[in-house]
PDBQT receptor file of N, H, CA, C and O in Angstrom, charges set to zero:
ATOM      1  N   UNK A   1     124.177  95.765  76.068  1.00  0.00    +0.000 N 
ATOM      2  CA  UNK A   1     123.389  95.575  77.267  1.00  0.00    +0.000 C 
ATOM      3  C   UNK A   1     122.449  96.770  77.418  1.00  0.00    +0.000 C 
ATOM      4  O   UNK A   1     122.750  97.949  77.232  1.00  0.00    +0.000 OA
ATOM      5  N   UNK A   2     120.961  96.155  77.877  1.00  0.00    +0.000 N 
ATOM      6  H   UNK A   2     120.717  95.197  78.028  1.00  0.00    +0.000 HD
ATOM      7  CA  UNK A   2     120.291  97.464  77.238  1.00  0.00    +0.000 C 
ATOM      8  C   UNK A   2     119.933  98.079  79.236  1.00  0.00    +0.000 C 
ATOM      9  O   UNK A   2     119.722  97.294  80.161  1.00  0.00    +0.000 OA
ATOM     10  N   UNK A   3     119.970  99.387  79.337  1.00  0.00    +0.000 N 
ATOM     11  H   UNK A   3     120.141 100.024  78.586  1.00  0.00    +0.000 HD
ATOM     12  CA  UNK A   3     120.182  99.625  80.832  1.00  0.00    +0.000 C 
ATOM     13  C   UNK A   3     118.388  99.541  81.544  1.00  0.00    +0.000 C 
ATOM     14  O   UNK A   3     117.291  99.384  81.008  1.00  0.00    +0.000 OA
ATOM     15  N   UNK A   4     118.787  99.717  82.820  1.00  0.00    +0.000 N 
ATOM     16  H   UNK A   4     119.678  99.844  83.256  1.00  0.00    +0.000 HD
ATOM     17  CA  UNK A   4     117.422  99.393  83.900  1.00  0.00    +0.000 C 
ATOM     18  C   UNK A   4     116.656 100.353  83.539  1.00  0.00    +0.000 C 
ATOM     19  O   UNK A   4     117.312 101.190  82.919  1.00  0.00    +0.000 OA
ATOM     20  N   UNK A   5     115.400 100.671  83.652  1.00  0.00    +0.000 N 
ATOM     21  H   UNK A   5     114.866  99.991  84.156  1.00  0.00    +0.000 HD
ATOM     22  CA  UNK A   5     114.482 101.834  83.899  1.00  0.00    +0.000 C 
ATOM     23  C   UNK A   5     113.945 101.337  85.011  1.00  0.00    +0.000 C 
ATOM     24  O   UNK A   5     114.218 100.261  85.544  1.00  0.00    +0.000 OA
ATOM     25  N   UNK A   6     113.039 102.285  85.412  1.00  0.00    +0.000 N 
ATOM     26  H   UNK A   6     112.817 103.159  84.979  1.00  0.00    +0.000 HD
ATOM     27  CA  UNK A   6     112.022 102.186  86.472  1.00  0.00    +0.000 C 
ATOM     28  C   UNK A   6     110.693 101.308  86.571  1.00  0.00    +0.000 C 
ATOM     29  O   UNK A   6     110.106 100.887  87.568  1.00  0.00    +0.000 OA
ATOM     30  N   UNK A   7     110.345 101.138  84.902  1.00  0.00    +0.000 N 
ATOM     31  H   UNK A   7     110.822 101.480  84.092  1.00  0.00    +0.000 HD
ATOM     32  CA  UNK A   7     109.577 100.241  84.698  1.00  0.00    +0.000 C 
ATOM     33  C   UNK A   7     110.008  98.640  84.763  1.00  0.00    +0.000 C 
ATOM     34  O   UNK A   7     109.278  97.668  84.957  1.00  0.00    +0.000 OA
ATOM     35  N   UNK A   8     111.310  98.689  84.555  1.00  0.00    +0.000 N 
ATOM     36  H   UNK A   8     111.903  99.479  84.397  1.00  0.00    +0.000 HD
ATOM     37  CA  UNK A   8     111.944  97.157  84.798  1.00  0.00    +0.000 C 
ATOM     38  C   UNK A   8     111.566  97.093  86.476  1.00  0.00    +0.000 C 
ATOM     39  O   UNK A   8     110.868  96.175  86.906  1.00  0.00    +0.000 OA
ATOM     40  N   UNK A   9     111.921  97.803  87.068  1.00  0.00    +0.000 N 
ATOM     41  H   UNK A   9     112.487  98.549  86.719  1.00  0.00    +0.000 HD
ATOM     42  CA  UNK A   9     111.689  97.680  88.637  1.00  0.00    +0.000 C 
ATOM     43  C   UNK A   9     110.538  97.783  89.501  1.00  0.00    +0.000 C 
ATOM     44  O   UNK A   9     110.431  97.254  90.608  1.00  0.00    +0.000 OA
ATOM     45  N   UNK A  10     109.753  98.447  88.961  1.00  0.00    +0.000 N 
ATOM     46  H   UNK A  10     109.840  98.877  88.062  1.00  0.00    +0.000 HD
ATOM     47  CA  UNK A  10     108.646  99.206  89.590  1.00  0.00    +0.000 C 
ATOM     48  C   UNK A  10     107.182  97.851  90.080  1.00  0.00    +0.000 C 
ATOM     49  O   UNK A  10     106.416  97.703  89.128  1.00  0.00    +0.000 OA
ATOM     50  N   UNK A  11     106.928  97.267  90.915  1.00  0.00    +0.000 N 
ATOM     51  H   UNK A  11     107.550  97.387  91.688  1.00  0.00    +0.000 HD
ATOM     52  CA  UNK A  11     105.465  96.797  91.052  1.00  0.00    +0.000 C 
ATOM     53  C   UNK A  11     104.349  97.498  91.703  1.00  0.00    +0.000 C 
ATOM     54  O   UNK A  11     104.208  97.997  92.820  1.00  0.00    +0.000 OA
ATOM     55  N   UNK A  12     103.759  97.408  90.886  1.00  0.00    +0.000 N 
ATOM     56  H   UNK A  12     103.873  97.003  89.979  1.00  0.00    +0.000 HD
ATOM     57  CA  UNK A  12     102.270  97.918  91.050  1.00  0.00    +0.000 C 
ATOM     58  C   UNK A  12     101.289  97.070  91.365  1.00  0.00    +0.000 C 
ATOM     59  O   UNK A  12     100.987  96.279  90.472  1.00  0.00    +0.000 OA
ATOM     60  N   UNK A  13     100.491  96.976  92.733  1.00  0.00    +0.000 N 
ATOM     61  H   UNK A  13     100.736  97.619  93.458  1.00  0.00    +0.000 HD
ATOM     62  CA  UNK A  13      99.700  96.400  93.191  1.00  0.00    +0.000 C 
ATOM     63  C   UNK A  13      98.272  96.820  93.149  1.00  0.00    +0.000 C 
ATOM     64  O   UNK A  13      97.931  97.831  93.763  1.00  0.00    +0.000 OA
ATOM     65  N   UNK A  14      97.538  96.219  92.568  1.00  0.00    +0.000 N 
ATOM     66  H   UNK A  14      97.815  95.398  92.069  1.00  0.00    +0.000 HD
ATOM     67  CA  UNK A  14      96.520  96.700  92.794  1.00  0.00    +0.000 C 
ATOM     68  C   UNK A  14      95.611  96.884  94.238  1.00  0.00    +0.000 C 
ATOM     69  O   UNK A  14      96.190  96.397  95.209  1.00  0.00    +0.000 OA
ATOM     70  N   UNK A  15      94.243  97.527  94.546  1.00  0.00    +0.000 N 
ATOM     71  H   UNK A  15      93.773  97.923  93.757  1.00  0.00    +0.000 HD
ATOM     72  CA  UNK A  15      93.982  97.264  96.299  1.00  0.00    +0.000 C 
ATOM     73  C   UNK A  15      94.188  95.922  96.535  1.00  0.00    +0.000 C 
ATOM     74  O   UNK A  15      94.911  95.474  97.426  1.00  0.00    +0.000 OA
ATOM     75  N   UNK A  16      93.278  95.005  95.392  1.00  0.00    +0.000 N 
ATOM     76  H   UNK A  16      92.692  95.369  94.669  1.00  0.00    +0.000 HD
ATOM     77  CA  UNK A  16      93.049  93.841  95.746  1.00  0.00    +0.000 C 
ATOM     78  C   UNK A  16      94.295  93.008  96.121  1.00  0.00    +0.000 C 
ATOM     79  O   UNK A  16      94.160  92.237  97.071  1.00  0.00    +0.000 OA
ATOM     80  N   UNK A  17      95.260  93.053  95.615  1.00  0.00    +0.000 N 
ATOM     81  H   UNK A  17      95.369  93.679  94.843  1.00  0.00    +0.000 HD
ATOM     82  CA  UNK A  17      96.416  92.419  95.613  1.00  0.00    +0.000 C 
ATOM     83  C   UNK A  17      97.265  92.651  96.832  1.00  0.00    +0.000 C 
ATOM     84  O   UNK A  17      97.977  91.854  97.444  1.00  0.00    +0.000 OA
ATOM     85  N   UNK A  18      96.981  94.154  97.082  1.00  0.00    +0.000 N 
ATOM     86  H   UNK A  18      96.402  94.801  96.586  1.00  0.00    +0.000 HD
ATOM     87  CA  UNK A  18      97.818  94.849  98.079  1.00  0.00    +0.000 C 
ATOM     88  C   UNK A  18      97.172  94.208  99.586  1.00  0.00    +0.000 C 
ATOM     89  O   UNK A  18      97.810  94.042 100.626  1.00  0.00    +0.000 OA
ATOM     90  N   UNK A  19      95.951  93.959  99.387  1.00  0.00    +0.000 N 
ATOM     91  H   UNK A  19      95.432  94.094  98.542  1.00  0.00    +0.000 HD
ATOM     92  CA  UNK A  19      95.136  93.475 100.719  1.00  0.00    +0.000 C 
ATOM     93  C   UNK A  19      95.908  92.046 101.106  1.00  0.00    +0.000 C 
ATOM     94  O   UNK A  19      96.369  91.768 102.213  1.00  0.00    +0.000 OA
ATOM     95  N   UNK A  20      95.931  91.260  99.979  1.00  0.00    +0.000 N 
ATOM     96  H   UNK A  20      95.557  91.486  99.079  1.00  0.00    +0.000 HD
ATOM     97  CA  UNK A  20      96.305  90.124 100.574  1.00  0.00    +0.000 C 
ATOM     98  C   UNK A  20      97.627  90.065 101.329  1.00  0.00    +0.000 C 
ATOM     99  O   UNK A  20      97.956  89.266 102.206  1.00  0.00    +0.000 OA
ATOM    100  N   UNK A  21      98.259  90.994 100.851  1.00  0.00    +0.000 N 
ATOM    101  H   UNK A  21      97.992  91.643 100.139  1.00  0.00    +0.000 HD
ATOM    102  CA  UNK A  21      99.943  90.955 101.580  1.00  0.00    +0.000 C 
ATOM    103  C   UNK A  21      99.518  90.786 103.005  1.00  0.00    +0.000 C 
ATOM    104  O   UNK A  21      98.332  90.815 103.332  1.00  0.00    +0.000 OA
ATOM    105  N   UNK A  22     100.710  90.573 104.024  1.00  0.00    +0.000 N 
ATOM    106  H   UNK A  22     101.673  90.549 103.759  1.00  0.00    +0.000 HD
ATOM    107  CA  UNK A  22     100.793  90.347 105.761  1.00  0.00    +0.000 C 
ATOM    108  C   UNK A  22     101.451  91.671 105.635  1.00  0.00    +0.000 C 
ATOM    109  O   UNK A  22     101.712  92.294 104.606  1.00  0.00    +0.000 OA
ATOM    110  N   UNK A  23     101.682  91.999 106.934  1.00  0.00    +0.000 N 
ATOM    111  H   UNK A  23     101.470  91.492 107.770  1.00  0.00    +0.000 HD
ATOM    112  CA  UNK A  23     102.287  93.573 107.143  1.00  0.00    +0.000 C 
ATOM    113  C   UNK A  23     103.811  93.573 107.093  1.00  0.00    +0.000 C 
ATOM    114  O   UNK A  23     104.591  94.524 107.138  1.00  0.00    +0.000 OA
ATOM    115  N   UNK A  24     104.065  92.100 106.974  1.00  0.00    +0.000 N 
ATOM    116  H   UNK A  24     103.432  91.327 106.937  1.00  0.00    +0.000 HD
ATOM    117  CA  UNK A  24     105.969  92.194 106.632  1.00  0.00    +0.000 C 
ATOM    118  C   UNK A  24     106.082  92.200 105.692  1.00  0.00    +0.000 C 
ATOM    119  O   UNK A  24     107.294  92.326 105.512  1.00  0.00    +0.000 OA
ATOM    120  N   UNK A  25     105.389  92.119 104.394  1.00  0.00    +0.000 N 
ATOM    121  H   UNK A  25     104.405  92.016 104.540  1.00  0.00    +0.000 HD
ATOM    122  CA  UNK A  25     105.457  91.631 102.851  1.00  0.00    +0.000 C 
ATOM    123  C   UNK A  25     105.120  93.438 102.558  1.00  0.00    +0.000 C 
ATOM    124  O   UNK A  25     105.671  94.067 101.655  1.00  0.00    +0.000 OA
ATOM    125  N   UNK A  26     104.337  93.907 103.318  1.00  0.00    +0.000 N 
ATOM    126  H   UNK A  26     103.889  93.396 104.052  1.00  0.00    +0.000 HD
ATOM    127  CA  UNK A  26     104.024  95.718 102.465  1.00  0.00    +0.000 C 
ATOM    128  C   UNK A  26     105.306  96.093 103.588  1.00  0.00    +0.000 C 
ATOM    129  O   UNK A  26     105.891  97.101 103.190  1.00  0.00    +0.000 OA
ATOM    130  N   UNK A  27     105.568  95.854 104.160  1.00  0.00    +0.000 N 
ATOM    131  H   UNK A  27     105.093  95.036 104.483  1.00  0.00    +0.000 HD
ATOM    132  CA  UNK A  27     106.844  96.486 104.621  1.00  0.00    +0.000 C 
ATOM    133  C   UNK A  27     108.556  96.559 103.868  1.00  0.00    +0.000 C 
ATOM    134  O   UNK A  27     109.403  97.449 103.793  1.00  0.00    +0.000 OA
ATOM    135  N   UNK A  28     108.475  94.940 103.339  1.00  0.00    +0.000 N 
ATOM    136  H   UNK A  28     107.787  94.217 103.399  1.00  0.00    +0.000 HD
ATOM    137  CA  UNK A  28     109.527  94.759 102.545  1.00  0.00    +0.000 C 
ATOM    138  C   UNK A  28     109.233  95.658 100.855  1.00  0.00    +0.000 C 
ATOM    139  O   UNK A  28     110.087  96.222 100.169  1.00  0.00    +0.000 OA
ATOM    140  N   UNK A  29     107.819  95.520 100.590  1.00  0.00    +0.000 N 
ATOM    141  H   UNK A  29     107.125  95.063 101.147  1.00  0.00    +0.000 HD
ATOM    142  CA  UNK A  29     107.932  96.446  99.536  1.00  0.00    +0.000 C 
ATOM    143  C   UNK A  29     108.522  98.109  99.801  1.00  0.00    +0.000 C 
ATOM    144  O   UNK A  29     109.523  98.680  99.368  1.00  0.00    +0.000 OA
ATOM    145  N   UNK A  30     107.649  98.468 100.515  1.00  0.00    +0.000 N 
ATOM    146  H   UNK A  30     106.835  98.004 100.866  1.00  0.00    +0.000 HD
ATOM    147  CA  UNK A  30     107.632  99.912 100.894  1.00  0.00    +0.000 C 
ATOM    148  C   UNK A  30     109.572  99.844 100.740  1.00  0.00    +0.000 C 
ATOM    149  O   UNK A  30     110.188 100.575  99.965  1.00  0.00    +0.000 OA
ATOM    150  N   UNK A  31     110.168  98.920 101.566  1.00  0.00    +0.000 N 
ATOM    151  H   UNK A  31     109.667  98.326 102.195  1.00  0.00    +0.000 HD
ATOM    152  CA  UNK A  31     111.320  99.099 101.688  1.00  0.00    +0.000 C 
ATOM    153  C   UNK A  31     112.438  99.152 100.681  1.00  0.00    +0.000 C 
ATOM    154  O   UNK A  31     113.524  99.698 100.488  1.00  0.00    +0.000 OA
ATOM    155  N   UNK A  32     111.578  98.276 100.130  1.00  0.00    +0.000 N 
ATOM    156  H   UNK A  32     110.695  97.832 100.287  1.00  0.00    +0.000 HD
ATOM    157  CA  UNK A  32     112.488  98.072  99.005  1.00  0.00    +0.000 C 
ATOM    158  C   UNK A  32     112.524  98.940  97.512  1.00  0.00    +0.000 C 
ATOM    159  O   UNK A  32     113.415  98.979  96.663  1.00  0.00    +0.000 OA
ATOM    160  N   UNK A  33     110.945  99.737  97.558  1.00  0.00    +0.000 N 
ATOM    161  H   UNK A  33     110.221  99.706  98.247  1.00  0.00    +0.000 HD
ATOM    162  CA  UNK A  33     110.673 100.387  96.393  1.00  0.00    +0.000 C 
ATOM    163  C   UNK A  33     111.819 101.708  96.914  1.00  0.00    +0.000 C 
ATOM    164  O   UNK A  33     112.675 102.057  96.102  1.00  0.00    +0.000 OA
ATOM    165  N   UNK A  34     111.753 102.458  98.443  1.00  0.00    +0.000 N 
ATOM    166  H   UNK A  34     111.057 102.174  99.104  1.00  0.00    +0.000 HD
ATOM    167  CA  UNK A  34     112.348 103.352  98.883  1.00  0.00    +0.000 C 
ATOM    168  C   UNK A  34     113.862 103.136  98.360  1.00  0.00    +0.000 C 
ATOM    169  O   UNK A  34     114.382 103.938  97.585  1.00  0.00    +0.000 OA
ATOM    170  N   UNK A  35     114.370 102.259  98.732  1.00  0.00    +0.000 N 
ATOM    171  H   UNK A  35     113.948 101.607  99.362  1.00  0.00    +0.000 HD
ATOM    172  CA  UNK A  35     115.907 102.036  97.897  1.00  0.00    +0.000 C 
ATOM    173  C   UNK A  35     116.090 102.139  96.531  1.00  0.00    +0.000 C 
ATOM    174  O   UNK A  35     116.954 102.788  95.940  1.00  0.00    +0.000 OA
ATOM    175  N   UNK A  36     115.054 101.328  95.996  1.00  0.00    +0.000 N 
ATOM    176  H   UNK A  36     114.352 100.801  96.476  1.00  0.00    +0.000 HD
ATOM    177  CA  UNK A  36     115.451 101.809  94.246  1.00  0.00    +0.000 C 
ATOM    178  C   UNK A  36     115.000 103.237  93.942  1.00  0.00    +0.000 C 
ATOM    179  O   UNK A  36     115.586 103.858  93.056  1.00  0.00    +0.000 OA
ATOM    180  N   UNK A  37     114.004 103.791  94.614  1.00  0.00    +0.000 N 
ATOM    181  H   UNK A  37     113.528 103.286  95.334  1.00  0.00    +0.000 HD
ATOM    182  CA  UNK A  37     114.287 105.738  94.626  1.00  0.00    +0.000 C 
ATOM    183  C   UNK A  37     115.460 105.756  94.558  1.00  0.00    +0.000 C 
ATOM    184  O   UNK A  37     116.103 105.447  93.555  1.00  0.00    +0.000 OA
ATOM    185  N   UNK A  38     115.971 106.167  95.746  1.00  0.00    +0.000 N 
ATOM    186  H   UNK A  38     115.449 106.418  96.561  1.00  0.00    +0.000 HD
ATOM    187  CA  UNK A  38     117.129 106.185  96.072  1.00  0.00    +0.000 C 
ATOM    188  C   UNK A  38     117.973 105.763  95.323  1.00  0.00    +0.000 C 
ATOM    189  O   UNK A  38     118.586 106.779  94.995  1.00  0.00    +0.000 OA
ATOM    190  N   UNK A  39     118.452 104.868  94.792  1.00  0.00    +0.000 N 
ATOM    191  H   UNK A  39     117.953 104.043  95.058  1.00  0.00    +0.000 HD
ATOM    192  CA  UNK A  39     119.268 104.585  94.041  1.00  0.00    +0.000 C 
ATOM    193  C   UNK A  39     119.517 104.976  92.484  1.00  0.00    +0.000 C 
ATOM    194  O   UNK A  39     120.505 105.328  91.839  1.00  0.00    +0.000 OA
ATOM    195  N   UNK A  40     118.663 104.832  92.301  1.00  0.00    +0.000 N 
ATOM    196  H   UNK A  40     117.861 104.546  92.825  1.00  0.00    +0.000 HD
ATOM    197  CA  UNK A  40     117.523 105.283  90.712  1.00  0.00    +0.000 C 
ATOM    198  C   UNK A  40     118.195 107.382  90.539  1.00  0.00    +0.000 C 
ATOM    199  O   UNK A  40     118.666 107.969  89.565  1.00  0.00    +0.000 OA
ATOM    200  N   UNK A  41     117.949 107.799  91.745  1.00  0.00    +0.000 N 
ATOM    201  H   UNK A  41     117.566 107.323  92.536  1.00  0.00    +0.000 HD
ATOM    202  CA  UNK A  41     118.101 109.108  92.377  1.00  0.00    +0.000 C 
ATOM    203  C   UNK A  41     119.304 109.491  92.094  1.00  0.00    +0.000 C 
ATOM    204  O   UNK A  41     119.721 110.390  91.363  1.00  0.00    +0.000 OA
ATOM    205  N   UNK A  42     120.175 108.198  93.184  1.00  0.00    +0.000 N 
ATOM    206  H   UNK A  42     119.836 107.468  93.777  1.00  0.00    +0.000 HD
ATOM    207  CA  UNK A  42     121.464 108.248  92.935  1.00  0.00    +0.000 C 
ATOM    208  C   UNK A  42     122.578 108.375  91.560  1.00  0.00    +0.000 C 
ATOM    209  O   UNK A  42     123.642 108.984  91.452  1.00  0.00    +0.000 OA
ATOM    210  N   UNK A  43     121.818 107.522  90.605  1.00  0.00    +0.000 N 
ATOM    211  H   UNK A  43     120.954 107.027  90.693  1.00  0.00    +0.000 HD
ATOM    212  CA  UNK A  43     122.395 107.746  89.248  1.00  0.00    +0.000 C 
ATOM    213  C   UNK A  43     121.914 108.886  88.471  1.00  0.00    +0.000 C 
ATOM    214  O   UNK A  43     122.542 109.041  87.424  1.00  0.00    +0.000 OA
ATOM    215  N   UNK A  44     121.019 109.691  88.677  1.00  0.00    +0.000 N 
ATOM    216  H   UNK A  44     120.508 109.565  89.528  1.00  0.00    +0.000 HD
ATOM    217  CA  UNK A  44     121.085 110.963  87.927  1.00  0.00    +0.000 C 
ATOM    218  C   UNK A  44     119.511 110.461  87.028  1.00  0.00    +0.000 C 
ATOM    219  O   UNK A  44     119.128 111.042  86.012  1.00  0.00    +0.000 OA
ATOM    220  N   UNK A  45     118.780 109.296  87.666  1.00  0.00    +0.000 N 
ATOM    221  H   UNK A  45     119.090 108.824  88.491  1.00  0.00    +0.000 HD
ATOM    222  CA  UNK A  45     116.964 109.600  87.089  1.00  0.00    +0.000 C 
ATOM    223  C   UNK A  45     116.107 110.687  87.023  1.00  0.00    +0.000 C 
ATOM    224  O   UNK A  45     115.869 111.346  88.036  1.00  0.00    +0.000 OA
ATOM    225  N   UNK A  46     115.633 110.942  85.983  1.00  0.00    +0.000 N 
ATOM    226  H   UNK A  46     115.826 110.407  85.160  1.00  0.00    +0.000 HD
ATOM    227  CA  UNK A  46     114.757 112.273  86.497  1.00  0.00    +0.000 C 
ATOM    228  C   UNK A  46     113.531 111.839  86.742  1.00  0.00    +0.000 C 
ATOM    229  O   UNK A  46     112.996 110.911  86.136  1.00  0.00    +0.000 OA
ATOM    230  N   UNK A  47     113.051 112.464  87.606  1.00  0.00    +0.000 N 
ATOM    231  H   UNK A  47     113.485 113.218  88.098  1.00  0.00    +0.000 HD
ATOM    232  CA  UNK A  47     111.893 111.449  88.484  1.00  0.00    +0.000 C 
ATOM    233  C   UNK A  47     110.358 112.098  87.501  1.00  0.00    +0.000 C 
ATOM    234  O   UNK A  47     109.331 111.432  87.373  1.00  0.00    +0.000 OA
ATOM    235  N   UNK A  48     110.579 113.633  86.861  1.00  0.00    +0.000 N 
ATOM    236  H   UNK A  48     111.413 114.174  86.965  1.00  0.00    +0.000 HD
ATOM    237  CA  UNK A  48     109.180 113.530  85.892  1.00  0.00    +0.000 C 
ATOM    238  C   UNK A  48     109.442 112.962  85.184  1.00  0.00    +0.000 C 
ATOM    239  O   UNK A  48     109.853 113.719  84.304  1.00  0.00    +0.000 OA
ATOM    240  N   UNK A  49     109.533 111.809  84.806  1.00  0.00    +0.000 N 
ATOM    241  H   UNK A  49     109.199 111.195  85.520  1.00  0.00    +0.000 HD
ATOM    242  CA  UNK A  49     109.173 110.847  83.877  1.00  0.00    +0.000 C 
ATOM    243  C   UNK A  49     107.955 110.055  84.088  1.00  0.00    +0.000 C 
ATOM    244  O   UNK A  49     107.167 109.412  83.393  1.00  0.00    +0.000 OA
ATOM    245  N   UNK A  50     108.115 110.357  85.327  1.00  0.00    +0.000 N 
ATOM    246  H   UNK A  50     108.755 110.879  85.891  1.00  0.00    +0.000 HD
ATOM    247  CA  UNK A  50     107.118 109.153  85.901  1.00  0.00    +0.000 C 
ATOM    248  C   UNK A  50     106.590 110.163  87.428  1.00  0.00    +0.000 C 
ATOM    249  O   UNK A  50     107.379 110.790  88.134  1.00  0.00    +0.000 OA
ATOM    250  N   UNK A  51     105.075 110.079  87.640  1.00  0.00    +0.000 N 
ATOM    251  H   UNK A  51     104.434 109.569  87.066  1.00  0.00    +0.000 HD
ATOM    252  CA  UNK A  51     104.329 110.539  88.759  1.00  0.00    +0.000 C 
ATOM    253  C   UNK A  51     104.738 109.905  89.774  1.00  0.00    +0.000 C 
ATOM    254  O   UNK A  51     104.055 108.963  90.177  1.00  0.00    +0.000 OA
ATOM    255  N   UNK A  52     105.601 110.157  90.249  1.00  0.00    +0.000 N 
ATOM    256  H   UNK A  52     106.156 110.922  89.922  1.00  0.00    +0.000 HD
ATOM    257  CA  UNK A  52     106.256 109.495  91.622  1.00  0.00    +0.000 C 
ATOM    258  C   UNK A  52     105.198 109.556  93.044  1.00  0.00    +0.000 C 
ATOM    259  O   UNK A  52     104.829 108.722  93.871  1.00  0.00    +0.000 OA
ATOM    260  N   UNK A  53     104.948 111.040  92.814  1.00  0.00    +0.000 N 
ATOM    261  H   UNK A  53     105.248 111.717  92.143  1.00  0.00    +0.000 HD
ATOM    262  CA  UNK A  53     103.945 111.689  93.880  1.00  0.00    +0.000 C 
ATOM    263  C   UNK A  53     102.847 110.736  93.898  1.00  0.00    +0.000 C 
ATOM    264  O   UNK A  53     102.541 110.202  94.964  1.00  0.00    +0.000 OA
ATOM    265  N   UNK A  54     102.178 110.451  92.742  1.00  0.00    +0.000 N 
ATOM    266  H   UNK A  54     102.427 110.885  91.876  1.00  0.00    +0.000 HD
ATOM    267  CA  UNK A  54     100.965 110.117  92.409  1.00  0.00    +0.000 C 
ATOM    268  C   UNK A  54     101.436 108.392  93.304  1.00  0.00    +0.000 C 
ATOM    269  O   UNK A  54     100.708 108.118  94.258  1.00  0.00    +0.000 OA
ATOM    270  N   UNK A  55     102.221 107.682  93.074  1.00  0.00    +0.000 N 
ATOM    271  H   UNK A  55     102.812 107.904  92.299  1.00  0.00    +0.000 HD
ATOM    272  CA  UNK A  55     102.832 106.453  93.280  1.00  0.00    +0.000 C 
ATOM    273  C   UNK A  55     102.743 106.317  94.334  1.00  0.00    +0.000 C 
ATOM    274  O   UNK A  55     102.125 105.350  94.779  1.00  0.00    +0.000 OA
ATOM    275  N   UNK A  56     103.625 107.705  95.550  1.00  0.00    +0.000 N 
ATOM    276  H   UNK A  56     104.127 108.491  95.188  1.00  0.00    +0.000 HD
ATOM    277  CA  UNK A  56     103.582 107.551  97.015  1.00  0.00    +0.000 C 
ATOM    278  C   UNK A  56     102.137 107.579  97.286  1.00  0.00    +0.000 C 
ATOM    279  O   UNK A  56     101.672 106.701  98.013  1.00  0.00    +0.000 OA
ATOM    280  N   UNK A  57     101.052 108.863  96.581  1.00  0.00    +0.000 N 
ATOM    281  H   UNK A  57     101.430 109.577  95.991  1.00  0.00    +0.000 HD
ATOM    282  CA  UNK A  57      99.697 108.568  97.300  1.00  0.00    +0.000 C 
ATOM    283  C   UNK A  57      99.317 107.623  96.939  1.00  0.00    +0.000 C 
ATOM    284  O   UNK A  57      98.119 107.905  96.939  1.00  0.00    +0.000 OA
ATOM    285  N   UNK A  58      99.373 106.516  96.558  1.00  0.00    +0.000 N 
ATOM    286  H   UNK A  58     100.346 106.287  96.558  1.00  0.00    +0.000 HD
ATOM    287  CA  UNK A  58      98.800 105.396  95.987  1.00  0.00    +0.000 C 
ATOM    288  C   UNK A  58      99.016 104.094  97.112  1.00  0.00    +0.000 C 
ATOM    289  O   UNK A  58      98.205 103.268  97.531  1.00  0.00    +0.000 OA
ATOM    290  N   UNK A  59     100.221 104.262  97.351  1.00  0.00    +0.000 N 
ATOM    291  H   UNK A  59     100.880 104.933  97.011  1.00  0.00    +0.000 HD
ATOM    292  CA  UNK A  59     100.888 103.494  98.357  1.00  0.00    +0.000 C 
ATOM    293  C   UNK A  59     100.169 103.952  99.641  1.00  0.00    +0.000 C 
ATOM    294  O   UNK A  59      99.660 103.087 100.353  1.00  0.00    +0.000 OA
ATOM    295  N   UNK A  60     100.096 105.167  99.962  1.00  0.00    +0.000 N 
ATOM    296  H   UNK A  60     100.509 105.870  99.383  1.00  0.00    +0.000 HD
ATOM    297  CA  UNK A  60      99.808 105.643 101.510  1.00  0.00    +0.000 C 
ATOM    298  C   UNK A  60      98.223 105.280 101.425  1.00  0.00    +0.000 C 
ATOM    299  O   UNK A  60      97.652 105.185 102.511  1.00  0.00    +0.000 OA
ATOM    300  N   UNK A  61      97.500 105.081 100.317  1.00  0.00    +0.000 N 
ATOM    301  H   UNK A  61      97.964 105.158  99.434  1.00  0.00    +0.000 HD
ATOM    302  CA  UNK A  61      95.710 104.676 100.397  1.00  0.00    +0.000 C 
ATOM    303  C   UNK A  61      95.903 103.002 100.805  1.00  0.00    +0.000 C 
ATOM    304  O   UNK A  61      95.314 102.375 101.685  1.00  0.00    +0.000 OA
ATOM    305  N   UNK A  62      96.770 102.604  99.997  1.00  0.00    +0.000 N 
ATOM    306  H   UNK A  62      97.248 103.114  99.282  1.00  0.00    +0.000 HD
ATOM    307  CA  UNK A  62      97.010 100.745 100.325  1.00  0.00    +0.000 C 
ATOM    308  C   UNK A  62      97.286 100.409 101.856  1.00  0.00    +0.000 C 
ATOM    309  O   UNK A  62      97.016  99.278 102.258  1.00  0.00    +0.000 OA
ATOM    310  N   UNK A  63      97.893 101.494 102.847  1.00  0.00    +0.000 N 
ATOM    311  H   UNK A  63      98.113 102.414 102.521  1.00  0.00    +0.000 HD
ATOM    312  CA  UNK A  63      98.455 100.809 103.965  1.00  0.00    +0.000 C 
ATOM    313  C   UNK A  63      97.258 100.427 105.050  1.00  0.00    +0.000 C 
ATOM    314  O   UNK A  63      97.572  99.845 106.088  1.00  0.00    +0.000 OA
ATOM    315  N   UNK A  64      95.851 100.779 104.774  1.00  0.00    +0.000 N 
ATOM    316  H   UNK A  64      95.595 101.252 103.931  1.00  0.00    +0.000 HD
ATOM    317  CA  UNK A  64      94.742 100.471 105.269  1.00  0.00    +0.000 C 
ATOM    318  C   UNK A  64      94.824  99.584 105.830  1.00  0.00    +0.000 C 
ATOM    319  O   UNK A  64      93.835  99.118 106.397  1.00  0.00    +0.000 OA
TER     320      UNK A  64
């Protein structure tokens, strides 16, 4: 069994994509990406693997 990464989990929206969401649909993301941190966290991920930072500012330009 081959294990999860972050890329198995991770969606990436583009603006365009991100626009169309309603504000409960970027809410359930936001929510849900925050848990697999967290969890991801929880098992011992090392988060430079991947620009996390870069990810949150990416997210905080989408909530327009």
């Amino acid at each position: 069994m081959k294990a999860v990464t972050y890329d198995d989990v991770h969606v990436n929206f583009t603006e365009e994509e991100w626009n169309l969401l309603d504000p409960s649909q970027k809410n359930l993301y936001k929510d849900m990406m925050l848990e697999t941190y967290r969890n991801l966290t929880t098992i011992g991920y090392i988060w430079e693997e991947h620009n996390s930072k870069e990810h949150c500012q990416r997210s905080r330009r989408h909530e327009r």
